[in-house]
Structures are given as structure tokens and as C-alpha cells.
Biopython code that builds the backbone (N, CA, C, O; Angstrom):
import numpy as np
from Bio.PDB.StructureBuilder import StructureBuilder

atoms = [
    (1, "UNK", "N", (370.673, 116.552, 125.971)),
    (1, "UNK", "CA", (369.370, 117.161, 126.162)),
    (1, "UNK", "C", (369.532, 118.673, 126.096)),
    (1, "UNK", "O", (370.119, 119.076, 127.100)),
    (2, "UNK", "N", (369.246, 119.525, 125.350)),
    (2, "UNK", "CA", (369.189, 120.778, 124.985)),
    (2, "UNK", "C", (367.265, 121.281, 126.298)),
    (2, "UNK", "O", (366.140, 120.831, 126.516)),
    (3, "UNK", "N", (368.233, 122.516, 126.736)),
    (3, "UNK", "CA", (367.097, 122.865, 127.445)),
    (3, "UNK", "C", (366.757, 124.938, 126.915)),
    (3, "UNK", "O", (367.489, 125.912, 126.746)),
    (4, "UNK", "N", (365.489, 124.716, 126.856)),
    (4, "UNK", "CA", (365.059, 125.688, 126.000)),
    (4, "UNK", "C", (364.040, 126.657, 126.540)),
    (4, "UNK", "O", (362.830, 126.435, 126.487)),
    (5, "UNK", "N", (364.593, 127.775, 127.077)),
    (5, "UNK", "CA", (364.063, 128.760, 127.488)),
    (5, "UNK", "C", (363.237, 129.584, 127.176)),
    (5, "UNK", "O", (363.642, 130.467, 126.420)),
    (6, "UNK", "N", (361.783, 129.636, 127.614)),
    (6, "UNK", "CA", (361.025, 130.675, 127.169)),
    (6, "UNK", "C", (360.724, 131.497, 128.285)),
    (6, "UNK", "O", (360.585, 131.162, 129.461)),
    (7, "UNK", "N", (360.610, 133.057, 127.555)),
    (7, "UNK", "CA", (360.519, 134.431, 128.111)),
    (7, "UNK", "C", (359.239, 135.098, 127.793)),
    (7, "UNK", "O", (359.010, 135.561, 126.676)),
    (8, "UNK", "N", (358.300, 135.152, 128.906)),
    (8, "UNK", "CA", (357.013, 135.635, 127.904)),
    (8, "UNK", "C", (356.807, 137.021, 129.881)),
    (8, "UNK", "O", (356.823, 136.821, 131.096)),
    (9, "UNK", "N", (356.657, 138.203, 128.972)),
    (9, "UNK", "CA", (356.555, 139.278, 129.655)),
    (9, "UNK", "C", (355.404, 139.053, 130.338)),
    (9, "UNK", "O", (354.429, 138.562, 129.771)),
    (10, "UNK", "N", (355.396, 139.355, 131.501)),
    (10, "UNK", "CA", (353.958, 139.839, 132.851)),
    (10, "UNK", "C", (352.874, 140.202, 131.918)),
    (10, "UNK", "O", (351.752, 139.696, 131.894)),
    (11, "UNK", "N", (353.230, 140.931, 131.320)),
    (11, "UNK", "CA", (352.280, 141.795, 130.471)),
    (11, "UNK", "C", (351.019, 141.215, 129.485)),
    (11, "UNK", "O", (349.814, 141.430, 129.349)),
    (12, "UNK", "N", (351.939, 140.448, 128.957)),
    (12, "UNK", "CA", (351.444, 139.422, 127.928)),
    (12, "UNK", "C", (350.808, 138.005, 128.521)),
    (12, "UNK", "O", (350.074, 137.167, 127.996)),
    (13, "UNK", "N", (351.406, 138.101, 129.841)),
    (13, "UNK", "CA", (350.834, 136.500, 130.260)),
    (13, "UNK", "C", (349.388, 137.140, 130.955)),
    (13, "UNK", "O", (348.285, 136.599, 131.028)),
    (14, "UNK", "N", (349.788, 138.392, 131.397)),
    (14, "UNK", "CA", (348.370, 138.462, 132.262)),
    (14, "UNK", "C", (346.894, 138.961, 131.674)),
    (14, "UNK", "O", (345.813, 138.944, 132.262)),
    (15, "UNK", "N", (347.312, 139.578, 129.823)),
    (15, "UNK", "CA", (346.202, 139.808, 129.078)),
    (15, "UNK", "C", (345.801, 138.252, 128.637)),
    (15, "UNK", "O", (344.657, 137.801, 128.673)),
    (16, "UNK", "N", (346.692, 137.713, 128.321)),
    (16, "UNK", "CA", (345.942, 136.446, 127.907)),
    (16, "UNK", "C", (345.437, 135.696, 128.552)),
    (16, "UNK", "O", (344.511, 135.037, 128.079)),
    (17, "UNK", "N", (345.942, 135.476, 130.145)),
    (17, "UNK", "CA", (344.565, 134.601, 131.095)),
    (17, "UNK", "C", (343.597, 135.999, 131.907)),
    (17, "UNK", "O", (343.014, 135.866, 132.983)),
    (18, "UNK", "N", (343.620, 137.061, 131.226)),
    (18, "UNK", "CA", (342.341, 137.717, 131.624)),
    (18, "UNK", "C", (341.584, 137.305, 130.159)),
    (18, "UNK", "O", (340.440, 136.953, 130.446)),
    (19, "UNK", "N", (341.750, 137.243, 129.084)),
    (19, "UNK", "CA", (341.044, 136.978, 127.745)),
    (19, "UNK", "C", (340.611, 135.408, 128.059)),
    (19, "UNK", "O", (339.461, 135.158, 127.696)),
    (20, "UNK", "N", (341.237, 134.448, 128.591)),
    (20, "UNK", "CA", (340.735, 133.590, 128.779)),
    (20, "UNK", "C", (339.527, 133.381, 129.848)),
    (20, "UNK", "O", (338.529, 132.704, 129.601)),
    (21, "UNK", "N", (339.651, 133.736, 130.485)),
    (21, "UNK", "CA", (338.638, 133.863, 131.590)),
    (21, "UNK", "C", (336.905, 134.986, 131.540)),
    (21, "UNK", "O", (335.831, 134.989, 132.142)),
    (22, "UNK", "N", (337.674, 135.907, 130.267)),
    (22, "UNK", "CA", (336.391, 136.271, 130.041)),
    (22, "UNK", "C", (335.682, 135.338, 129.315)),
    (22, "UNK", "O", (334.519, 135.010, 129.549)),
    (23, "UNK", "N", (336.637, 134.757, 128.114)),
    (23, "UNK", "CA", (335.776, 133.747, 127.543)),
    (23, "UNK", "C", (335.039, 132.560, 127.823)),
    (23, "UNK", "O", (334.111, 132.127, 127.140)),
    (24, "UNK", "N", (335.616, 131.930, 129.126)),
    (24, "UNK", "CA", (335.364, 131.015, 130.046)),
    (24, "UNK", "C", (334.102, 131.694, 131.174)),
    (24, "UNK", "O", (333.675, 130.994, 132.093)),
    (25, "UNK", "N", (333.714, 132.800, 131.001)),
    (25, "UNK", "CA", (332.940, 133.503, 132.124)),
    (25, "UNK", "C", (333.231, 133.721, 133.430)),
    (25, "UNK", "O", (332.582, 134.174, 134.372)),
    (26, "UNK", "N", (334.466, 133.260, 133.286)),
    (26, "UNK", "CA", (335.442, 133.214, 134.942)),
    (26, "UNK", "C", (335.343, 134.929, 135.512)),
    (26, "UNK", "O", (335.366, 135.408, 136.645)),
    (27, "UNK", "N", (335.254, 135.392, 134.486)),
    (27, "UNK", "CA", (335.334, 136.891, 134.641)),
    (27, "UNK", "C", (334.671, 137.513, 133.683)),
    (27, "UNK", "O", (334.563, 137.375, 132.465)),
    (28, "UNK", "N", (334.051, 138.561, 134.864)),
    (28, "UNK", "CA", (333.145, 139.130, 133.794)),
    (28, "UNK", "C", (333.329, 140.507, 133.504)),
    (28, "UNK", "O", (334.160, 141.074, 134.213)),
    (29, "UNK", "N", (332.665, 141.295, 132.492)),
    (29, "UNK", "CA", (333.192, 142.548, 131.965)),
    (29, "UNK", "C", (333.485, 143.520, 133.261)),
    (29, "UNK", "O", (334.651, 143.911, 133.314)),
    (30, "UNK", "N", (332.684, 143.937, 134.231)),
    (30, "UNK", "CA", (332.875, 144.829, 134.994)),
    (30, "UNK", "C", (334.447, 144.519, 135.895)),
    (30, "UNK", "O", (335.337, 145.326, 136.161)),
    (31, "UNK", "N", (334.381, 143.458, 136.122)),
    (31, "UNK", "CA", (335.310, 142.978, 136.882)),
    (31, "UNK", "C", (336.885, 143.269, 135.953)),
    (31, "UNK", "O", (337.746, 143.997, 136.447)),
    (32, "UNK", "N", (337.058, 142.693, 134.778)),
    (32, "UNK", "CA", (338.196, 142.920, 133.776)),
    (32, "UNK", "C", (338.226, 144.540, 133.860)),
    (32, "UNK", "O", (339.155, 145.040, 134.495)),
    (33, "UNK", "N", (337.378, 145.287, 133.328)),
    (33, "UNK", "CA", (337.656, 146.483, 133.525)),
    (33, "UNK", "C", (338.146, 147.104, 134.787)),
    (33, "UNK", "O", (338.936, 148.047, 134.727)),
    (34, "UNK", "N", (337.748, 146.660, 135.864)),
    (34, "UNK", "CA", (338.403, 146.926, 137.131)),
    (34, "UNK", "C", (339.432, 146.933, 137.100)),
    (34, "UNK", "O", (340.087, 147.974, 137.039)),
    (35, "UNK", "N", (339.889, 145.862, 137.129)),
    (35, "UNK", "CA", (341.225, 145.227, 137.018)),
    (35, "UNK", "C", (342.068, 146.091, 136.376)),
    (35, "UNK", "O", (342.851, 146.617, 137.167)),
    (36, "UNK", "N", (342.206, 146.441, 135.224)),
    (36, "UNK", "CA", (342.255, 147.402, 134.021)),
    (36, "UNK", "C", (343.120, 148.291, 134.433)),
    (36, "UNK", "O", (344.319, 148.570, 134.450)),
    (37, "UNK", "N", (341.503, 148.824, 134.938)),
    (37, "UNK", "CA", (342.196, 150.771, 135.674)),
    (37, "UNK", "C", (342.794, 150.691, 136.892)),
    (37, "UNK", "O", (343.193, 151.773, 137.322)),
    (38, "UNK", "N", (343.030, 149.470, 137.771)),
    (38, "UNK", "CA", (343.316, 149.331, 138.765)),
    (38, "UNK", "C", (345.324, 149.054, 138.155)),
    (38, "UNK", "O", (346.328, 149.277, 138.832)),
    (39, "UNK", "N", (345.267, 148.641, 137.030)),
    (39, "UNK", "CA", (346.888, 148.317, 136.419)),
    (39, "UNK", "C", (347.364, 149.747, 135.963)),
    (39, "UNK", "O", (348.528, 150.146, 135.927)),
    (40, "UNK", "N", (346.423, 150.316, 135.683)),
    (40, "UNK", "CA", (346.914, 151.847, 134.593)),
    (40, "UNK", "C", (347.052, 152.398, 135.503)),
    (40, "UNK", "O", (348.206, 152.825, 135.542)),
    (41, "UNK", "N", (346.073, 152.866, 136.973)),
    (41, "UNK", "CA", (346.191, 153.557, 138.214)),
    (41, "UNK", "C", (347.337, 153.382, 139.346)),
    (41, "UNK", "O", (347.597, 154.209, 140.220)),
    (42, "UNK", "N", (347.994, 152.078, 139.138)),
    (42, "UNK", "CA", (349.079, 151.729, 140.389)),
    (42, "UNK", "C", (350.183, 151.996, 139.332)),
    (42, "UNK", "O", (351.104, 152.598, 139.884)),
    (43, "UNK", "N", (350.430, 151.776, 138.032)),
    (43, "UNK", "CA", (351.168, 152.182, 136.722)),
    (43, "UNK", "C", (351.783, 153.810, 137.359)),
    (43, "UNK", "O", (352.865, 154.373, 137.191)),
    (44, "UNK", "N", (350.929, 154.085, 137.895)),
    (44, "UNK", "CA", (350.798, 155.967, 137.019)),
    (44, "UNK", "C", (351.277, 156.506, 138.951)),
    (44, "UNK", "O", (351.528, 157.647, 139.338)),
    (45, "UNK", "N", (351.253, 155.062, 139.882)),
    (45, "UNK", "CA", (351.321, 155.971, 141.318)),
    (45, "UNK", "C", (352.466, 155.793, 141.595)),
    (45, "UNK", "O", (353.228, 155.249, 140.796)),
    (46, "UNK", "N", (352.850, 156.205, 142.781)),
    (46, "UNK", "CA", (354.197, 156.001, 143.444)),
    (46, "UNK", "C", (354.915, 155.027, 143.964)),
    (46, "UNK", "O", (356.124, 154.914, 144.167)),
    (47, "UNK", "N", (353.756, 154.145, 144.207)),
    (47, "UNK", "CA", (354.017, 151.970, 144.383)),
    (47, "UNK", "C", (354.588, 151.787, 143.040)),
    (47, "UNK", "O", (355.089, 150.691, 142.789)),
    (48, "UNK", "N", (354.583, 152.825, 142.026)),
    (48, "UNK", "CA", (354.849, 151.664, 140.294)),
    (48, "UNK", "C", (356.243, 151.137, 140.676)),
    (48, "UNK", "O", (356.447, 149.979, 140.312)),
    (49, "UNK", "N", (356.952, 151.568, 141.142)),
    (49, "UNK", "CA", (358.597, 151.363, 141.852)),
    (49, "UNK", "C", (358.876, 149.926, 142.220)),
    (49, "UNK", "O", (359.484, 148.998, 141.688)),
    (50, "UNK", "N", (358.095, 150.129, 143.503)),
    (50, "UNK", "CA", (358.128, 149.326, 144.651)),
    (50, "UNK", "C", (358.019, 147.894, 143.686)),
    (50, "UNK", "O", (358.882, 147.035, 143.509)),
    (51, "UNK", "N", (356.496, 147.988, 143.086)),
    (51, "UNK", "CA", (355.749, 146.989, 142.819)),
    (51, "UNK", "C", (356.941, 146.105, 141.492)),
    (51, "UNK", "O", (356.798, 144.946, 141.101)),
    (52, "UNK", "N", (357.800, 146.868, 141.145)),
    (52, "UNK", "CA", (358.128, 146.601, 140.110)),
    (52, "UNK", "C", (359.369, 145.557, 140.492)),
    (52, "UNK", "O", (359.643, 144.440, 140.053)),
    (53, "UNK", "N", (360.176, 146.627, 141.773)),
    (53, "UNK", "CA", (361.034, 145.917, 142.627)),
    (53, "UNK", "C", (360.938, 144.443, 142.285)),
    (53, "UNK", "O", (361.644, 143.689, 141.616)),
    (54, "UNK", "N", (359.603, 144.268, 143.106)),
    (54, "UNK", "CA", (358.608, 143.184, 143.728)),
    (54, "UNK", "C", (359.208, 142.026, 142.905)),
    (54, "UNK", "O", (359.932, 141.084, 143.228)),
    (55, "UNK", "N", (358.632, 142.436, 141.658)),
    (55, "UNK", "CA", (358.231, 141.462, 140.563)),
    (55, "UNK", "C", (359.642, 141.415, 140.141)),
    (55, "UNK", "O", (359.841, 140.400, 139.473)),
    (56, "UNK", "N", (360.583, 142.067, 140.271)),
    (56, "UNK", "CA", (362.010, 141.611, 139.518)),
    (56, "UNK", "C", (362.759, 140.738, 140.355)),
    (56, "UNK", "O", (363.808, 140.286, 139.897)),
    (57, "UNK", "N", (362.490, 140.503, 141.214)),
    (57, "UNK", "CA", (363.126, 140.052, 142.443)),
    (57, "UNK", "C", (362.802, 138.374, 142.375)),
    (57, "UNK", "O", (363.447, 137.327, 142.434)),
    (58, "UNK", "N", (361.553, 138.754, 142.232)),
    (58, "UNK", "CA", (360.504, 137.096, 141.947)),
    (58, "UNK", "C", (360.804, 136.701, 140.561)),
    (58, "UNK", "O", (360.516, 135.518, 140.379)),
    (59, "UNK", "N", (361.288, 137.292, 139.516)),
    (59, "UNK", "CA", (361.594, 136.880, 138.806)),
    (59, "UNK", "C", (363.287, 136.415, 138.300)),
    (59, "UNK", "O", (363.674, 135.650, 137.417)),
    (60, "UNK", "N", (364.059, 137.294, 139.340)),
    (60, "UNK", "CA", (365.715, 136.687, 139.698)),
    (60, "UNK", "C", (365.630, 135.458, 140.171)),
    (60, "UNK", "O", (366.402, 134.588, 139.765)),
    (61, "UNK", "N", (364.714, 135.215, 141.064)),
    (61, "UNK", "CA", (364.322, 133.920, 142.231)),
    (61, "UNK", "C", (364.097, 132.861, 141.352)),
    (61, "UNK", "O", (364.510, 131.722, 141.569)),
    (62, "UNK", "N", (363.291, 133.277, 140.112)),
    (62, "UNK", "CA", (362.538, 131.991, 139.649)),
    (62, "UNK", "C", (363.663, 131.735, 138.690)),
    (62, "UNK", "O", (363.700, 130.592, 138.236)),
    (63, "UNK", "N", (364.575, 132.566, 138.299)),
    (63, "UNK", "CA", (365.325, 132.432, 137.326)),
    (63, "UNK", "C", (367.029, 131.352, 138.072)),
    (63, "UNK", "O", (367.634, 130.405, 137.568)),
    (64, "UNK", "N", (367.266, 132.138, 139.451)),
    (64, "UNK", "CA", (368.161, 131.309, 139.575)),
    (64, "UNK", "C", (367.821, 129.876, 140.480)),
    (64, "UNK", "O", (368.693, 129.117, 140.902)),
    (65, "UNK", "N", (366.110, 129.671, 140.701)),
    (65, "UNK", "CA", (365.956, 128.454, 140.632)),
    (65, "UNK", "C", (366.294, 127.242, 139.189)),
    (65, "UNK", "O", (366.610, 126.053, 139.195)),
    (66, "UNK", "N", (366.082, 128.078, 138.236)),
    (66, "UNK", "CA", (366.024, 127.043, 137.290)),
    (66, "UNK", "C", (367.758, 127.058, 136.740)),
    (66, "UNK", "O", (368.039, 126.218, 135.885)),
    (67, "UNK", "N", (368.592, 127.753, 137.102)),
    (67, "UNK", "CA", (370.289, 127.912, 136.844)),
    (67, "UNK", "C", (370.562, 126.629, 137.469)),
    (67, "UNK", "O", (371.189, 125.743, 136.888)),
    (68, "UNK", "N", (369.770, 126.440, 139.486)),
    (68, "UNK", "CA", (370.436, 125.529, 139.978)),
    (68, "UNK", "C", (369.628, 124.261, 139.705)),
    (68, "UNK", "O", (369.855, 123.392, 140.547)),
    (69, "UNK", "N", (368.680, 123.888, 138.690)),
    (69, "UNK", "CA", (368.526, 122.294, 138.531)),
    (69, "UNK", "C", (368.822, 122.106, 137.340)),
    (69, "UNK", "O", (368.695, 120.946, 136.950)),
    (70, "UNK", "N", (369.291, 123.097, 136.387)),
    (70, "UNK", "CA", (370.146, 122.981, 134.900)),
    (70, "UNK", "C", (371.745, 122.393, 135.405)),
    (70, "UNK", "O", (372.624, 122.196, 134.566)),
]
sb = StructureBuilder()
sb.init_structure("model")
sb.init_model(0)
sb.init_chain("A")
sb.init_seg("    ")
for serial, (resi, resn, name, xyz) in enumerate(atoms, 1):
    if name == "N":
        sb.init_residue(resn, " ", resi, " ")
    sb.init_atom(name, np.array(xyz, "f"), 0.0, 1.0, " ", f" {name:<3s}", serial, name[0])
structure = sb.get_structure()
């Protein structure tokens, strides 16, 4: 059994279920735009660090979950 890893960036996963959800009406324009400047604005502050920490950490986690059931 060959096991086959896919890598798809934060970035990319989170434009495409905001594109989905506008299309679905889950979300609506004002709200996406929020969102938006609220990514470009924490981007550009002094949390961009922290936050980034955050997310690498959760993503070591998720990674050496899947090492230990391979």
C-alpha cells in the first residue's frame, strides 16, 4: 500500500473555502472582506510571529500524528 501525501498551504485552503461559501451564501461580501483586512492587518502586526508560531506547531502535531499511524 503506497501512502501519498498531500501538501496544500493555509493560504490556499483558506481562499478556497472562503470562495466556497460565498458561493454557497454562507458568507457574504461584507463579511469576506472583513475577514480580508483582518488577514492583511494581523499579516502586517506584531502577532504575525506569534500567530505563525501557532500554526507551525499545529502543523508539526498533525504531521507527526500521521508518521505515528504510517
Amino acid at each position: 500500500m503506497t501512502l501519498v501525501v498531500l501538501s496544500i498551504s493555509a493560504l490556499v485552503l483558506s481562499a478556497v473555502l472562503t470562495i466556497v461559501m460565498l458561493r454557497t451564501r454562507y458568507l457574504r461580501l461584507g463579511g469576506a472582506f472583513t475577514a480580508a483586512c483582518l488577514g492583511y492587518f494581523l499579516a502586517a502586526s506584531g502577532a504575525a510571529p506569534t500567530i505563525h508560531a501557532f500554526f507551525t506547531s499545529i502543523t508539526a502535531g498533525i504531521a507527526s500524528l500521521t508518521h505515528s499511524f504510517g
